[in-house]
N, C-alpha and C positions, 0 to 999 in steps of 0.2 A: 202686556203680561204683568207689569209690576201693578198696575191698579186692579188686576184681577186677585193680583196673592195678596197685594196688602186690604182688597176688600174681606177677602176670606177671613185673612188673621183678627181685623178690626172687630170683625161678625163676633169671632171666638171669645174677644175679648171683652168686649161688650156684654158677653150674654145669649148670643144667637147660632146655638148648634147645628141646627139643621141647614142646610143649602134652600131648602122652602123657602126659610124666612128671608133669602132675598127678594122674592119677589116682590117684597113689598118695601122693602129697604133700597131697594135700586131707585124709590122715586123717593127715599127722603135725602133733604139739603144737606144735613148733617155728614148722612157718609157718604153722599160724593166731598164734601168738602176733607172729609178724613183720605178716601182716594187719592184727592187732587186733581181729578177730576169732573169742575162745575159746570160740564155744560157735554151733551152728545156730538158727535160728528154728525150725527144722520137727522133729520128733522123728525121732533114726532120720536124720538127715541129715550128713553132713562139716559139720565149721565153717567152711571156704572151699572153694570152686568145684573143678570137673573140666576134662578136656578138653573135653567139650564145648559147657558153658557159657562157659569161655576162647576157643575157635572163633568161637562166634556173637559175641563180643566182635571179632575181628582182620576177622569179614566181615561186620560192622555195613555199611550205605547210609547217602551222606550225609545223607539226612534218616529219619527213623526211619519205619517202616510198621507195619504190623497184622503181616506176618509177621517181621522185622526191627527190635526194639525198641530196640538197642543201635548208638549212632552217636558219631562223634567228630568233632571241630571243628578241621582244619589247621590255621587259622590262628592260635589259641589255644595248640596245639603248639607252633607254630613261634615266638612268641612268649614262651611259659612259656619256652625255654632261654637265651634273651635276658635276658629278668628276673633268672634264677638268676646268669647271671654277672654282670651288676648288682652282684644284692644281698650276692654274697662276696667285693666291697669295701667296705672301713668306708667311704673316703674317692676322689674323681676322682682316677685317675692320669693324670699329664702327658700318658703317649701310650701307644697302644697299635699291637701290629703284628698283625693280620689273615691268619691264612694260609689261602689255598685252594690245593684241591689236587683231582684227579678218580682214580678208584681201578676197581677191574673187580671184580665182582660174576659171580662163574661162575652160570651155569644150568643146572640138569642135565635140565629137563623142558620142557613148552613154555605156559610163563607169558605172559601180556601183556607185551607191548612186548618180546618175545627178540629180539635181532638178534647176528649174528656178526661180531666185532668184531677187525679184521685186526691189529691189533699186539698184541692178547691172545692172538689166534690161538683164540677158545671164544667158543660163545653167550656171552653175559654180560647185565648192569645196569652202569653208570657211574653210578654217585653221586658227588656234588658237595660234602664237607667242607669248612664252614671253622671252624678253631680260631683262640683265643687264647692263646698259651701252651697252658694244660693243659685249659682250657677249650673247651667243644663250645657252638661256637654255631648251625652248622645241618649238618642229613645231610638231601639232598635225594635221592631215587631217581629217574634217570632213566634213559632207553632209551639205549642204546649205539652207533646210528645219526647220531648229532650229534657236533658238534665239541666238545671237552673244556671250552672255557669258555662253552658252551650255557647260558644260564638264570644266569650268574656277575653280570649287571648288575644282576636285577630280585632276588638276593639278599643283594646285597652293600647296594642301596638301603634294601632293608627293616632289614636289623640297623644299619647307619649309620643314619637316621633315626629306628631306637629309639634307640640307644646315645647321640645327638646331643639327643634330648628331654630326656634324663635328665642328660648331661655336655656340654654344648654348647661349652666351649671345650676339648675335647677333641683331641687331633692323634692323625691315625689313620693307618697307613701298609700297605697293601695288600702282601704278596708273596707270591711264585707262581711256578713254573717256565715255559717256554716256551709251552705251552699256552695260559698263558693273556694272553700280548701280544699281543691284540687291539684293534684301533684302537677300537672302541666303548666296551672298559674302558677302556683308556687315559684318551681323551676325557671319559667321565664323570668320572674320577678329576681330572680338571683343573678342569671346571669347578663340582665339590663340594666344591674343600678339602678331599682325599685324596691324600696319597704315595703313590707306586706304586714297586714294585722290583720287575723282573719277569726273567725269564732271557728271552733271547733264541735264537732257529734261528740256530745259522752256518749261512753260504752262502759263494760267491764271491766276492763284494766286499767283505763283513765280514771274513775271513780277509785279502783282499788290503791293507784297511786297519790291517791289524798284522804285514804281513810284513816290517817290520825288526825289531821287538820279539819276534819269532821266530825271526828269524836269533841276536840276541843268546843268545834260552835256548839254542838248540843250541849254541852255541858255548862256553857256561860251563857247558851239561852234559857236553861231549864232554871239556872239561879238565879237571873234577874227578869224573865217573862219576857223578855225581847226575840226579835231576831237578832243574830248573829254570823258572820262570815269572819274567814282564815283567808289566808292567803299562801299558796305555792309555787315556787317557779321550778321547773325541773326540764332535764332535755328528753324526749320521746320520737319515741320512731313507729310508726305501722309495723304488720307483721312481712305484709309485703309490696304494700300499693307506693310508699314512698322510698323515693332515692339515698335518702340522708335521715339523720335527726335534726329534728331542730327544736327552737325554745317553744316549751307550752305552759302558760299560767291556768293554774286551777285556781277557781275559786267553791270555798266550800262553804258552801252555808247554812244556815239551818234556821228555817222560819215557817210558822204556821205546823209546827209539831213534827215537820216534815226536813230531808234534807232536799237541797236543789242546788246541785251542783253544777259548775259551766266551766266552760276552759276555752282558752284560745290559743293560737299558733302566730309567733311573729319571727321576723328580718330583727328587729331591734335587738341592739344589744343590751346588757343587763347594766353595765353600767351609764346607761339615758336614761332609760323608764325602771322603777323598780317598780312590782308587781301589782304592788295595789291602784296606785297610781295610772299603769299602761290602762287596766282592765275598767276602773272606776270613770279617771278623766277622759285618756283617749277612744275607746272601744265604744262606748257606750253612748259617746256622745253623735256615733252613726246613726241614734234613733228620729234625730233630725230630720235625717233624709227624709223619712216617710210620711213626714207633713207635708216636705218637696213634692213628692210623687202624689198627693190627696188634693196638691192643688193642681195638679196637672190633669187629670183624672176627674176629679168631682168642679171644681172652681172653671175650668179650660176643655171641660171635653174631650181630654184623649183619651176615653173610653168606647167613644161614639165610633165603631170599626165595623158598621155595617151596610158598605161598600161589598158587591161580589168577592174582588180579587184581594188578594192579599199587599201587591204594591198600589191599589188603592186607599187599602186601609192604613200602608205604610206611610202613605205622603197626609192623610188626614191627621197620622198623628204625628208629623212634622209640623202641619199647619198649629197643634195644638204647643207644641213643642216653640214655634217662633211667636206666638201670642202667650206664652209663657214668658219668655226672653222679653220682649217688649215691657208686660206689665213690670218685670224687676228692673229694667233700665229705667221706667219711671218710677218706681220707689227709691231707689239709687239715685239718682242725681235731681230728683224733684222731691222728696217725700224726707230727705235725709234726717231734715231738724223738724220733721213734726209727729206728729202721732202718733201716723200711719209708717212709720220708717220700719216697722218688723210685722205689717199688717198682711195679710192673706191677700191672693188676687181675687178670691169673694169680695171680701172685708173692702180692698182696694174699687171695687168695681160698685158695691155696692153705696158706698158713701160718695163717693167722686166723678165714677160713671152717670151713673144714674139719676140727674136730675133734673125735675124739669124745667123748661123753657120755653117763648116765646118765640118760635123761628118765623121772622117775616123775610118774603123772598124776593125782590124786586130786579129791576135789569141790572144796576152798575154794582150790584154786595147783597149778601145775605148776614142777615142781622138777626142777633142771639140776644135776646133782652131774657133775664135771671131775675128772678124776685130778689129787692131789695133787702127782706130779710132771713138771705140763704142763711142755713147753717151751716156755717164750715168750720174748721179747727180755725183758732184765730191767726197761725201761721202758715196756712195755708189761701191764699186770695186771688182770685180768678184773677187775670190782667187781661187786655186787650191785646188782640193780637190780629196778624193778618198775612197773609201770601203772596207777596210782589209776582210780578208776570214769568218769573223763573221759577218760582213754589220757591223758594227762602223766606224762613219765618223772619217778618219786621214787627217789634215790640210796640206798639203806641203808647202813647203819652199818659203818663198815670194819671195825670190828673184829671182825662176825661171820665163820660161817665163809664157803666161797665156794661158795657157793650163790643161784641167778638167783631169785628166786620171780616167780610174774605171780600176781595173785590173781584170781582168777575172780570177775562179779557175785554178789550175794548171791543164795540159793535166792526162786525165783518173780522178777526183776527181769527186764526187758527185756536181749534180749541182742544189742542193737544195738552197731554198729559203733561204738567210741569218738572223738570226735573228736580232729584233733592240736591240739596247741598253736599259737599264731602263731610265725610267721618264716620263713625263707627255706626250708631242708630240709623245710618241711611243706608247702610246694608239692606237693611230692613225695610220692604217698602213701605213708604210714608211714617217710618214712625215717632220720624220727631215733630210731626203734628200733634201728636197725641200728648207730649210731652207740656206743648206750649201754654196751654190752660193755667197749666201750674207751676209758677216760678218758684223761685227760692222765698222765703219771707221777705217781704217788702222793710 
């Protein structure tokens, strides 16, 4: 099982959307050595899996049958990505900021749960991301007939309540665009010891509560030709959807001869963030996210959700989800001091992935000869490396030439799956193979 999922994710990350394109990746050296597994049980067989043993893997039943032997476990899913980003700190940080966010999944066929979704204007999926910084801690697939922060309290619960086991004086602050100031979040966020920053719908009365601080931008844009913005902080309440009042920042501004005014709703109190500051540094800097989700989606594939069933489509975009996870483990602890240390899993895949090679394949190792004058970043330098008969990565000698060896079991030995080593990236299957290419600067 784990050389079937870590075949899938390597697929993803490489490059290779489709389940097809095993068929013909199941006879290159490359990713069985990515696998970890270099050699078949059965004679006359690939060293890893085809299309459609990967198939019967994405339409596993939840519980396993006589015709259906291959199943997967959600909640364990959804848990492993929780732990991973856990465990890629040494030490609790003070606080952390939580962003969700909801995104449109096209549909080009007619999958479970399709619905046509008016402000995408296209059948779709609405999945539900929330990131840490760089970190993916859930991709949830849902139907696109619900409201945008559908299903936001019973997962914001779960990752809170892990994250909280493990760092319990931890301060956590929830942000999100308009979608998702719902008085249910809201509410839970209050009475969990959770910050909330959320954008807020203008309306009529919200606009009306900052139209002096809107006269002022027009007036010092119209004198100096700029745009301009004000700032408000005031407390507001609904007329009847919300339980309390709480803090809301207006900003007023006035640019392109026009006003365009935004507000948000937070937990923070007035004397941490004053107004300009909360709205300008912290809010705004959620726009991040949505490079997150374009690499997961355009760069990884977890758009590709055209599987029948819907917890088909769900575990594909898991698979894209842990080949996401992968690629930042290797920017992160391999990439940290050079380049590529803020570079896309495109950007990542297509400089570093993607080159080519010499693969000669003989009985005792497969050998990767690189042209002599690769171009790499000069802090970045291919080493040698290889897989002792457990799969634990052993560094070879710098000073040979630059050449990858894997040595293959000895003649007559079992040619089982090698085990990884402990730690966090072997959660993962195989991926601190993927890792080993690229050390730190020599």
């Amino acid at each position: 099982m784990a050389t079937l999922v870590g075949q899938r994710v390597f697929g993803l990350a490489l490059g290779y959307e489709a389940v097809l394109d095993h068929d013909e990746l199941r006879h290159d050296p490359m990713m069985a050595v990515l696998a970890g597994k270099l050699a078949a049980r059965r004679k006359g067989c690939a060293p890893v899996a085809g299309k459609s043993t990967l198939n019967r893997l994405e339409l596993g039943k939840p519980a396993p049958t006589a015709y259906h032997k291959i199943g997967h476990n959600p909640q364990a899913i959804e848990a492993l990505l929780v732990d991973l980003f856990i465990e890629a700190h040494a030490r609790a940080p003070r606080q952390i900021i939580l962003d969700l966010d909801a995104t449109d999944d096209p549909l080009h066929g007619h999958q479970e749960g399709r619905f046509f979704h008016g402000y995408y204007d296209c059948y779709c999926y609405l999945p539900l991301y929330i990131f840490c910084s760089r970190h993916l801690l859930a991709a949830k697939l849902r139907r696109s007939n619900i409201d945008a922060s559908a299903g936001a309290v019973e997962e914001v619960t779960r990752i809170v309540d892990h994250i909280r086991a493990r760092w319990p004086r931890l301060r956590i602050l929830l942000r999100a665009d308009a979608g998702f100031a719902r008085e249910q979040l809201m509410h839970w966020c209050e009475l969990n010891r959770v910050d909330y920053l959320f954008g807020l719908a203008k309306n009529a009365r919200l606009t009306a509560a900052i139209a002096a601080e809107l006269d002022a931008a027009r007036q010092h844009s119209e004198h100096t030709g700029r745009p301009a913005r004000r700032f408000k902080d005031f407390t507001w309440s609904t007329l009847d959807s919300w339980s309390r009042s709480r803090r809301v920042i207006g900003k007023a501004e006035w640019t392109g001869g026009a006003a365009n005014p935004r507000f948000v709703v937070t937990s923070l109190a007035r004397a941490e963030h004053e107004a300009r500051h909360l709205y300008e540094t912290v809010y705004c800097a959620r726009g991040d996210m949505e490079n997150r989700i374009k690499e997961c989606q355009l760069d990884l594939f977890a758009d590709r959700t055209s599987a029948t069933t819907m917890r088909a489509n769900q575990l594909r975009l898991w698979f894209a989800a842990m080949a996401y996870v992968l690629v930042c483990a290797l920017r992160r602890m391999a990439l940290q001091h050079t380049q590529f240390a803020a570079a896309t899993c495109g950007t990542i895949r297509l400089k570093l992935f993607k080159i080519g090679a010499l693969v000669r394949v003989s009985v005792p190792r497969i050998k990767v000869a690189m042209a002599f004058c690769l171009s790499l970043p000069k802090r970045v330098r291919p080493r040698p490396f290889a897989l002792d008969r457990r799969g634990a990565l052993t560094t070879q000698n710098r000073h040979r030439d630059i050449h990858q060896q894997v040595r293959a079991p000895p003649h007559g030995a079992r040619h089982d799956s090698p085990r990884l080593p402990a730690g966090s990236l072997a959660r993962i299957p195989c991926a601190a193979r993927a890792i080993a290419s690229y050390q730190r600067p020599l």
